[in-house]
C-alpha positions in Angstrom: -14.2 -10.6 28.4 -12.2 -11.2 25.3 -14.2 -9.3 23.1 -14.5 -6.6 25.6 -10.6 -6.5 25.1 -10.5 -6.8 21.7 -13.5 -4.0 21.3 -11.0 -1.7 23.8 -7.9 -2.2 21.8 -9.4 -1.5 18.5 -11.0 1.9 19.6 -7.0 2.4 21.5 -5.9 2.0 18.1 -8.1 4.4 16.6 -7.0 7.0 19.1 -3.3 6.6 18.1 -4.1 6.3 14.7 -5.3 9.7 14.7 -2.9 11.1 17.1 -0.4 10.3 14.7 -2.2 12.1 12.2 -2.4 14.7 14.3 1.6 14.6 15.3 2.8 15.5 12.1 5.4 13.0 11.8 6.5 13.2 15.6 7.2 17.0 15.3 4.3 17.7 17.9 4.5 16.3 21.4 1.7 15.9 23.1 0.0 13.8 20.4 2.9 11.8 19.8 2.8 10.8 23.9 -0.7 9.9 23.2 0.1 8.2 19.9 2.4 6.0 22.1 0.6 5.3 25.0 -2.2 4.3 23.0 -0.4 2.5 21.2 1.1 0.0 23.6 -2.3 -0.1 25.4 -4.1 -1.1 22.0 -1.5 -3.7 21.3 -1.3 -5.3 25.5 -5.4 -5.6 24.9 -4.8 -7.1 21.8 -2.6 -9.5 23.4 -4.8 -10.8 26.1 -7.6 -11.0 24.0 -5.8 -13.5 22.0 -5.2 -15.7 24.7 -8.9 -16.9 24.2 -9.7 -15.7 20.4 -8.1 -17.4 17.4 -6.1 -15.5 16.3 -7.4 -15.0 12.6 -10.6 -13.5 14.0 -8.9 -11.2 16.4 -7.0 -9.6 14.3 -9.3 -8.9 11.5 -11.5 -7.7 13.9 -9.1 -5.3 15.7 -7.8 -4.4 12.4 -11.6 -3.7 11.1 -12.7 -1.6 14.0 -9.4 0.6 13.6 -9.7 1.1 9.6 -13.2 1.9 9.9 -12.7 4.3 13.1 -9.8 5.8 11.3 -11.9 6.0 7.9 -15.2 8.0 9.8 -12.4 10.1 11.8 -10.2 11.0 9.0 -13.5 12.0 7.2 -14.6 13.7 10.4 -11.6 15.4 12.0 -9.2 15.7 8.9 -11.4 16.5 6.0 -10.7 13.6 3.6 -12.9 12.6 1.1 -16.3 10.5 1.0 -17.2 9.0 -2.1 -19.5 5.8 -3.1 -16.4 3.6 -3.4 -14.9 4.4 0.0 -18.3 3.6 1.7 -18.8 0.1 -0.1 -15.2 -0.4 1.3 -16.1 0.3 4.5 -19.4 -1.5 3.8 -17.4 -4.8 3.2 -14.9 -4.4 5.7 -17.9 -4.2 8.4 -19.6 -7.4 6.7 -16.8 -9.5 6.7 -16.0 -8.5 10.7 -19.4 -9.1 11.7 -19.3 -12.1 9.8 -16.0 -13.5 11.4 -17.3 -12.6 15.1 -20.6 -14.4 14.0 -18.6 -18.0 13.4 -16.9 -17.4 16.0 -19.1 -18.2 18.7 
C-alpha cells in the first residue's frame, strides 16, 4: 500500500503544481484552493507512505513523478518548450526512479 500512497501523492502534487501555475501568484481563487488542497493531501500521502519506505526512496520518487508530471503538463497545458536536452533530463530522472523503486524491494 505504500507505493500506492506514494504513486497518489506524487500525481496530488502534480495537480497543485499546476494549479499554482495556473493561480497566477494566488491572484486567482479557485486554483489557489485547489493548489492547497492538493497540496496538503500530496504531502499527508507522502507522509504515511514513509512510515514503511525509506525515506531516500520516497522522496526521490515523489519528487520524480511530480517533476516529470509537471515537465509533460507544462509542455502540454502551458506551452513551454521541448527540446533534446529537456527530454534526456527527463530521460534520467525516470531511470534513476525506476532504478531506486527496483532496489527497493
Amino acid at each position: 500500500m505504500a507505493w500506492f500512497y506514494l504513486l497518489a501523492a506524487g500525481l496530488f502534487e502534480v495537480i497543485w503544481a499546476s494549479a499554482m501555475k495556473a493561480s497566477e501568484g494566488f491572484t486567482r481563487l479557485t486554483p489557489s484552493v485547489i493548489t492547497l488542497v492538493f497540496m496538503i493531501s500530496s504531502f499527508a500521502l507522502l507522509a504515511i507512505a514513509m512510515k514503511t519506505l525509506p525515506l531516500g526512496t520516497a522522496y526521490t520518487v515523489w519528487v520524480g513523478i511530480g517533476a516529470i508530471g509537471a515537465f509533460i503538463l507544462g509542455v502540454v497545458l502551458f506551452g513551454e518548450s521541448i527540446n533534446l536536452y529537456r527530454i534526456i533530463a527527463v530521460a534520467l530522472i525516470i531511470s534513476g526512479v525506476t532504478l531506486l523503486k527496483v532496489i527497493s524491494n
